[in-house]
KEMAR-769701 format. One record per residue (C-alpha): residue number from 1; residue in three letters; z, y, x. Coordinates in nm, 3 decimals. Layout:
<torlums>
TORLUM   n res      up   north    east
TORLUM NUM ALA       Z       Y       X
...
</torlums>
This chain:
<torlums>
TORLUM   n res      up   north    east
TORLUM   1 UNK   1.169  -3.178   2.033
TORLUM   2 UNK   0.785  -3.245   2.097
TORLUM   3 UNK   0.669  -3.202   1.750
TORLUM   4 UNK   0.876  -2.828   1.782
TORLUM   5 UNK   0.715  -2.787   2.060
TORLUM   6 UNK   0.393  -2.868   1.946
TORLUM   7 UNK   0.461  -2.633   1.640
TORLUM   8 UNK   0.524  -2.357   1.850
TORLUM   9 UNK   0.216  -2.382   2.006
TORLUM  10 UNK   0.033  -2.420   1.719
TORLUM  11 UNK   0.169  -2.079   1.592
TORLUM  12 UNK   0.069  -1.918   1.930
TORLUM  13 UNK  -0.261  -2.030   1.918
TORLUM  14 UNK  -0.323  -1.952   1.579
TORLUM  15 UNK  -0.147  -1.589   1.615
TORLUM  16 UNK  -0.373  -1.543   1.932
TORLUM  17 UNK  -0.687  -1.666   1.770
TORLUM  18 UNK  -0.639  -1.402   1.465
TORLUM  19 UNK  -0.608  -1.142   1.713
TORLUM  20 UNK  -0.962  -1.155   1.814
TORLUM  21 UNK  -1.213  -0.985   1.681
TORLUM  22 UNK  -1.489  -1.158   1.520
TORLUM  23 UNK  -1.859  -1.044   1.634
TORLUM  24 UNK  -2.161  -1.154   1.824
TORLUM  25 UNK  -2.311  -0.995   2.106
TORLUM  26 UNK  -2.569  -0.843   1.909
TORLUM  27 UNK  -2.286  -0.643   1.754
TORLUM  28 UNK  -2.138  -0.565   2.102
TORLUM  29 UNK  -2.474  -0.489   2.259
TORLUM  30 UNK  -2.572  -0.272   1.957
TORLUM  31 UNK  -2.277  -0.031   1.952
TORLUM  32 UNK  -2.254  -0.022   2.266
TORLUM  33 UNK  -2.609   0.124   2.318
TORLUM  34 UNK  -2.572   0.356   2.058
TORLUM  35 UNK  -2.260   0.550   2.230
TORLUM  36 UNK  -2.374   0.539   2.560
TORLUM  37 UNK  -2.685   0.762   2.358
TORLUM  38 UNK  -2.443   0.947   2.198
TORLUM  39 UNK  -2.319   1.107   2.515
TORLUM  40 UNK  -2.653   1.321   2.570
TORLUM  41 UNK  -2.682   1.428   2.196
TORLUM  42 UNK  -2.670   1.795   2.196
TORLUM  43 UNK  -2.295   1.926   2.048
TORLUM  44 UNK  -2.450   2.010   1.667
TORLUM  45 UNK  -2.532   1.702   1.609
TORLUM  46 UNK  -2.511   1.534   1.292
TORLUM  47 UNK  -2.275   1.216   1.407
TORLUM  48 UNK  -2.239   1.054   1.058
TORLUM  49 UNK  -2.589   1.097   0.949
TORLUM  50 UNK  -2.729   1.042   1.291
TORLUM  51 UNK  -2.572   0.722   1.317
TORLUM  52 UNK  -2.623   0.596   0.922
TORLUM  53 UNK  -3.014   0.650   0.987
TORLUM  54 UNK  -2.959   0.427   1.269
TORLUM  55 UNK  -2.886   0.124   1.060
TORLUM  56 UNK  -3.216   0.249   0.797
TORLUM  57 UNK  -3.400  -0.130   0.752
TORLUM  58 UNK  -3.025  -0.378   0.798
TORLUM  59 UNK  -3.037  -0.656   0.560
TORLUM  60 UNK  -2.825  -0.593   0.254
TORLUM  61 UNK  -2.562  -0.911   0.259
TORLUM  62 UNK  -2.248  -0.890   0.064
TORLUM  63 UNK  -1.885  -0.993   0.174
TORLUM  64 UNK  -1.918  -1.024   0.527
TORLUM  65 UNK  -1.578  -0.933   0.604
TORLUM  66 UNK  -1.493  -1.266   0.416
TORLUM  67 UNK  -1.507  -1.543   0.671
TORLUM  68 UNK  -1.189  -1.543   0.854
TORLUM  69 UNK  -0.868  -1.690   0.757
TORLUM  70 UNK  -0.648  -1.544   0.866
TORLUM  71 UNK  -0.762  -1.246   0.851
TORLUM  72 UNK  -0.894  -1.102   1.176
TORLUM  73 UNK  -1.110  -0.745   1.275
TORLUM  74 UNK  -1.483  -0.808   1.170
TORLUM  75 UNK  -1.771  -0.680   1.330
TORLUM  76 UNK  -2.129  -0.759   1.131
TORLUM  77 UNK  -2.381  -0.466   1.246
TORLUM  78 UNK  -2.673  -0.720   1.132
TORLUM  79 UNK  -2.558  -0.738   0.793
TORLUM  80 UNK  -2.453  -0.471   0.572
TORLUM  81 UNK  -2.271  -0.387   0.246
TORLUM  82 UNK  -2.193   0.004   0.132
TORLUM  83 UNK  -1.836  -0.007   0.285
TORLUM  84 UNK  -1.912  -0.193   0.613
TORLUM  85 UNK  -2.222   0.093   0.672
TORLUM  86 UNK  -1.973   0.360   0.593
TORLUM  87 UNK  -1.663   0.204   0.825
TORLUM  88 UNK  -1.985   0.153   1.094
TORLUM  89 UNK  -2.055   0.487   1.096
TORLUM  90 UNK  -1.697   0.661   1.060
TORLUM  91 UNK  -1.611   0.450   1.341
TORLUM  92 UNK  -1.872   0.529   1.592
TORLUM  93 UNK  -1.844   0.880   1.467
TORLUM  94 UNK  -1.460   0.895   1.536
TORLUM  95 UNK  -1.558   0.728   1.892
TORLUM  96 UNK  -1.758   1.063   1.977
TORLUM  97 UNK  -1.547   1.323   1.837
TORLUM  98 UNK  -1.286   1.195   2.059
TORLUM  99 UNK  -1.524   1.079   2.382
TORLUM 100 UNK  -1.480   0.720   2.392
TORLUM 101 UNK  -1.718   0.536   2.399
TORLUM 102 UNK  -1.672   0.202   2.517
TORLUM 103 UNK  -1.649  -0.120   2.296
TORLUM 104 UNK  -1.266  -0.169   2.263
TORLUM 105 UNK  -1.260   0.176   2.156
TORLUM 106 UNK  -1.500   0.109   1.857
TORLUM 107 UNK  -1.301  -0.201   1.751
TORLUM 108 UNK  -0.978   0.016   1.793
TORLUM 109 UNK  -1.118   0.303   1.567
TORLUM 110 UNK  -1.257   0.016   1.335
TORLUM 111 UNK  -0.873  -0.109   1.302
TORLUM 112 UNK  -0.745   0.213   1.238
TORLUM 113 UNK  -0.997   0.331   0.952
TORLUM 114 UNK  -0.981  -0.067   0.801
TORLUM 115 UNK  -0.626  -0.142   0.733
TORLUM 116 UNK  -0.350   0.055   0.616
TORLUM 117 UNK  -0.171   0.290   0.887
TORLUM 118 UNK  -0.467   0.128   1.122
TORLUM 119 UNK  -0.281  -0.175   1.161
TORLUM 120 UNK  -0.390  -0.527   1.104
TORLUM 121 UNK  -0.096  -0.741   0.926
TORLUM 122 UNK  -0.300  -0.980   0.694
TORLUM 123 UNK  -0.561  -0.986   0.427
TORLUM 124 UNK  -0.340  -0.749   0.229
TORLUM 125 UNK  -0.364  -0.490   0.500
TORLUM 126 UNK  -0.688  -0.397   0.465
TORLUM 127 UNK  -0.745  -0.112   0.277
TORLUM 128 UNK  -0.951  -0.275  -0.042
TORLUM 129 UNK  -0.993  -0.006  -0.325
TORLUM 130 UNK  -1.179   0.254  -0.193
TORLUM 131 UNK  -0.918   0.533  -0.368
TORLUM 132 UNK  -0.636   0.384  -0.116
TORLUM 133 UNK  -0.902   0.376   0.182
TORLUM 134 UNK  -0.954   0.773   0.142
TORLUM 135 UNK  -0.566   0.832   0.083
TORLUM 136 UNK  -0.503   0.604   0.387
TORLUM 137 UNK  -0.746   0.784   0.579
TORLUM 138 UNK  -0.609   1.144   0.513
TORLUM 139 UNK  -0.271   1.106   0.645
TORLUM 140 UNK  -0.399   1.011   0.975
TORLUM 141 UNK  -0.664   1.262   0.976
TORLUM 142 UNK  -0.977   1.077   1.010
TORLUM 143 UNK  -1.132   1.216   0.660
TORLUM 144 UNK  -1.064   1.501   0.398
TORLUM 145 UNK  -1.184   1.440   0.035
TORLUM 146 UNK  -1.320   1.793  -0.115
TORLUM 147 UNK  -1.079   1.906  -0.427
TORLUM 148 UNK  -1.203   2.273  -0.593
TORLUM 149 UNK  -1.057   2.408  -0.906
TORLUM 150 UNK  -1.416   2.508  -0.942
TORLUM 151 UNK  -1.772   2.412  -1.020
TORLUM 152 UNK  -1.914   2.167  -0.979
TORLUM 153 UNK  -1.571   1.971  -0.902
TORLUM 154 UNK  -1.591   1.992  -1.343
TORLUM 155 UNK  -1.372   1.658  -1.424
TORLUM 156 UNK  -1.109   1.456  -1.314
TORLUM 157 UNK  -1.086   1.122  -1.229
TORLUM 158 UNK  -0.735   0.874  -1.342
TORLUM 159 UNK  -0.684   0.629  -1.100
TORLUM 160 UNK  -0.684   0.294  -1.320
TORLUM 161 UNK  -0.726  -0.043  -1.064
TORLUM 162 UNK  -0.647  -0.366  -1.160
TORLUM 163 UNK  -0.957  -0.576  -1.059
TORLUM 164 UNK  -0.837  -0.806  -0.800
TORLUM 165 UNK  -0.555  -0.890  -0.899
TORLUM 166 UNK  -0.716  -0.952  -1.257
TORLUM 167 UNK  -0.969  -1.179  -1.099
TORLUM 168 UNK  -0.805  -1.334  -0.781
TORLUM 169 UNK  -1.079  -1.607  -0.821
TORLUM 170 UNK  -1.311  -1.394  -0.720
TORLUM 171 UNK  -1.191  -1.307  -0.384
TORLUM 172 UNK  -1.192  -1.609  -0.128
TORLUM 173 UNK  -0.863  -1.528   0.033
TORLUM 174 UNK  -0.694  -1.479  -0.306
TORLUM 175 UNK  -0.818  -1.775  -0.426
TORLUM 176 UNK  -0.695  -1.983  -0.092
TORLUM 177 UNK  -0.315  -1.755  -0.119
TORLUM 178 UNK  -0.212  -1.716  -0.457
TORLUM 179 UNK   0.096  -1.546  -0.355
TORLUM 180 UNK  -0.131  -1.264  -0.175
TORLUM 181 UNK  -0.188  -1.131  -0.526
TORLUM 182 UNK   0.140  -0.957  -0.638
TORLUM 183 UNK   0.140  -0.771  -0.313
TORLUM 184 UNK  -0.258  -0.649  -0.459
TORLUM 185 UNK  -0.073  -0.561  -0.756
TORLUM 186 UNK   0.202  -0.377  -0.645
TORLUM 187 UNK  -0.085  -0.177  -0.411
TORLUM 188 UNK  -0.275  -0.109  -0.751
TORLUM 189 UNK   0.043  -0.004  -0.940
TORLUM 190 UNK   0.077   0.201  -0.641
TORLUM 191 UNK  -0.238   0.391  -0.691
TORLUM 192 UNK  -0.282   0.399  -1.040
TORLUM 193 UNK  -0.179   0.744  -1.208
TORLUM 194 UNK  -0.337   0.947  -0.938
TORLUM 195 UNK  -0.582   1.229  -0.990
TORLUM 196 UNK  -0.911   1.325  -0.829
TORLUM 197 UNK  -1.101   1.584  -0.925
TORLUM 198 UNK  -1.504   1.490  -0.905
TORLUM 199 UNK  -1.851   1.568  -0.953
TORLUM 200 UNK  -1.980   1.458  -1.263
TORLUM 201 UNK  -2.297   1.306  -1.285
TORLUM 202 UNK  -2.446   1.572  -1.508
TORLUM 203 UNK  -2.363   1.828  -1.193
TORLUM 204 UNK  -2.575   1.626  -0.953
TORLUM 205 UNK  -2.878   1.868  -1.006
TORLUM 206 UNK  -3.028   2.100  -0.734
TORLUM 207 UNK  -2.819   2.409  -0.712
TORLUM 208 UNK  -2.675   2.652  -0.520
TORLUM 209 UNK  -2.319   2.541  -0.601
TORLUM 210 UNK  -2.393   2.138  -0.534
TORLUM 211 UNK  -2.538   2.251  -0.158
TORLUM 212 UNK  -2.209   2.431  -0.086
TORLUM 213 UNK  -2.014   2.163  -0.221
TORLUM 214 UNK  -2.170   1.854  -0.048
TORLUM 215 UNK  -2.253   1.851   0.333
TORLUM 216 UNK  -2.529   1.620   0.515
TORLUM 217 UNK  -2.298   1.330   0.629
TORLUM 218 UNK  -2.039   1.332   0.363
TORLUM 219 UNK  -1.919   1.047   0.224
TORLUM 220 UNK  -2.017   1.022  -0.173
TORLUM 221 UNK  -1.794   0.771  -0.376
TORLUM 222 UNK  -1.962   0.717  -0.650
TORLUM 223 UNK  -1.722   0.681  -0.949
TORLUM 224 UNK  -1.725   0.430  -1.235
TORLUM 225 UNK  -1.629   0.332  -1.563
TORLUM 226 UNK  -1.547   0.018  -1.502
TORLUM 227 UNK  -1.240  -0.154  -1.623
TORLUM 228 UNK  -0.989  -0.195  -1.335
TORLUM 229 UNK  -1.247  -0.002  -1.084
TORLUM 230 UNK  -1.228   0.306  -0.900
TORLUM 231 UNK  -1.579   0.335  -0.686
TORLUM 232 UNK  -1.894   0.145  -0.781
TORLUM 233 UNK  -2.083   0.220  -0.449
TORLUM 234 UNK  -2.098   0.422  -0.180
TORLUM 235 UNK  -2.329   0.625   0.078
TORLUM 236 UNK  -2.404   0.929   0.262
TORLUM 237 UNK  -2.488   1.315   0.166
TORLUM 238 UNK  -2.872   1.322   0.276
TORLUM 239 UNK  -3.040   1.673   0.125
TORLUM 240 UNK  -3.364   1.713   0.117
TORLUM 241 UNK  -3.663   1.997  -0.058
TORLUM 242 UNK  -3.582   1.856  -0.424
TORLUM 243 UNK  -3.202   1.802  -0.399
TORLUM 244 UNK  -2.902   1.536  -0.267
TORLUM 245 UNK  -3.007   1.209  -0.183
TORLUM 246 UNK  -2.834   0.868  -0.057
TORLUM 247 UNK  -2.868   0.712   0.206
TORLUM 248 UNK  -2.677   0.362   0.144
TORLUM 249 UNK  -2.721  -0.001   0.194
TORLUM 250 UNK  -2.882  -0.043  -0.092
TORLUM 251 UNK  -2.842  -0.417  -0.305
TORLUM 252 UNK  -3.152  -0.319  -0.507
TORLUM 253 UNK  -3.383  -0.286  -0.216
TORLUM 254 UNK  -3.190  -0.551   0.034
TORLUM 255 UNK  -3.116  -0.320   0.282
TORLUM 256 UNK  -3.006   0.008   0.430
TORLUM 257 UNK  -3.216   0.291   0.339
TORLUM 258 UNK  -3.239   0.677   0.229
TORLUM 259 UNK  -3.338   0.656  -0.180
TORLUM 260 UNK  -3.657   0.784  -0.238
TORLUM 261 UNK  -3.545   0.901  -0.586
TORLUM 262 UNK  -3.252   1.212  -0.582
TORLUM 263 UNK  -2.866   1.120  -0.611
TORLUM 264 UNK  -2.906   1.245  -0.990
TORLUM 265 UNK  -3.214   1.014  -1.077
TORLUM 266 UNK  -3.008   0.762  -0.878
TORLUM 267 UNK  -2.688   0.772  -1.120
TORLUM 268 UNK  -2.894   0.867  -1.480
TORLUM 269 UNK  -3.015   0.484  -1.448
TORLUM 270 UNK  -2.665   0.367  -1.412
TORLUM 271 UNK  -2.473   0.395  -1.727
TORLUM 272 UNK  -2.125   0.339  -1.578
TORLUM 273 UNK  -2.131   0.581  -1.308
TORLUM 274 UNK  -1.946   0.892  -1.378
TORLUM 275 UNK  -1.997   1.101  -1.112
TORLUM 276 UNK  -1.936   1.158  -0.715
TORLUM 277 UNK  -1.633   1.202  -0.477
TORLUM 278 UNK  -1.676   1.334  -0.184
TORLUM 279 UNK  -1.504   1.274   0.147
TORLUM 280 UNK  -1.612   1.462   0.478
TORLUM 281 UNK  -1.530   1.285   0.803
TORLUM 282 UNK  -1.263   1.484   1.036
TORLUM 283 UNK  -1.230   1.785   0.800
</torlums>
């Protein structure tokens, strides 16, 4: 009867502890100040690219969301990858648009753009191909990904992901819970046949039809060649004189910043990236 007991309690304790979100006051104290500055920003405001140029000069650290088991809601504003800037930003952005702006109600609007139908239920709930984050994020209305019949929205992207389940050693959690990976691969097999029209990479020039297609503050997904890839990186819509740039967290130069060079000088050095997708926050 003791040892139940003491089992029970165990699995209390360990539920309650991967309830909690993970962060450090820094975090807290950060986004924080940067609502309570929200509230006096004048209505045309730029939220997503107001709040992506507030992160300009965060290190560049990869797979910071990796360091709980089980998993639990991570909150790293000192330390940035591409998707953590871009769930950042949507987050605090959502936290305007609907006037809260306290900390719970970033971490709830973290959770709900994060994992899939905004709830938390495990490693496998999080929303890891970016294809499934977008889809994920329509149906509850927190983005819209442009689709035109028409220039420069010229080819159309397959949906063909396999990677993690392919490579399960490369992802700590999969590693630690081999039977987390059929439930990947059922997710992929769930994606894979979809279409998306995109951008191609020999579109991303400075014209007339690329400045009505991409707004400052979208969301660009840049596409890939890959095998078992959808996205390769992504960033935000930041125009300028000489065309579309990105402003990303950025693993060449270790850190969050606005590329000097255009998105189209950006992608010609890349040989596998295709092209662009682009997503527009509360469309």
């Amino acid at each position: 009867m003791n040892r139940l007991l003491l089992f029970i309690i165990g699995m209390v304790l360990s539920a309650s502890v991967a309830a909690q979100p993970h962060y450090t006051k820094a975090d807290s104290t950060l986004v924080t100040k940067l609502l309570t500055e929200a509230r006096s920003l004048p209505p045309t405001t730029n939220m997503p690219l107001h709040f992506a140029r507030k992160f300009i000069g965060i290190p560049y650290v990869g797979h910071t969301l990796e360091v709980c088991d089980p998993e639990r809601l991570v909150v790293n504003t000192r330390q940035l990858d591409c998707t953590t800037l871009v769930e950042n930003v949507v987050a605090l952005t959502l936290c305007v648009n609907s006037k809260r702006y306290c900390w719970g109600d970033f971490l709830d609007a973290l959770t709900q753009i994060r994992y899939r139908d905004g709830r938390l239920d495990g490693y496998t709930s999080r929303l890891h191909y970016f294809t499934d984050w977008i889809a994920d994020n329509t149906r509850k209305g927190v983005v819209g990904e442009v689709q035109q019949q028409s220039a420069p929205f010229t080819a159309v992207q397959t949906i063909s992901v396999g990677y993690m389940s392919a490579h399960p050693d490369a992802y700590k959690a999969l590693k630690a819970h081999p039977k987390m990976v059929p439930v990947i691969k059922k997710q992929e097999e769930e994606l894979n046949g979809r279409k998306y029209r995109y951008i191609p990479k020999s579109e991303v020039k400075n014209t007339e039809a690329l400045r009505k297609a991409v707004s400052d503050g979208d969301i660009i997904a840049i596409t890939c060649s890959k095998a078992g890839l959808d996205i390769a990186h992504l960033g935000f819509a930041v125009w300028r004189k000489d065309g579309l740039h990105l402003l990303n967290a950025s693993q060449l130069h270790k850190k969050v910043v606005e590329e000097p060079m255009t998105l189209g000088q950006y992608l010609s050095k890349h040989p596998s990236h295709t092209g662009i997708r682009i997503i527009r926050i509360g469309k």
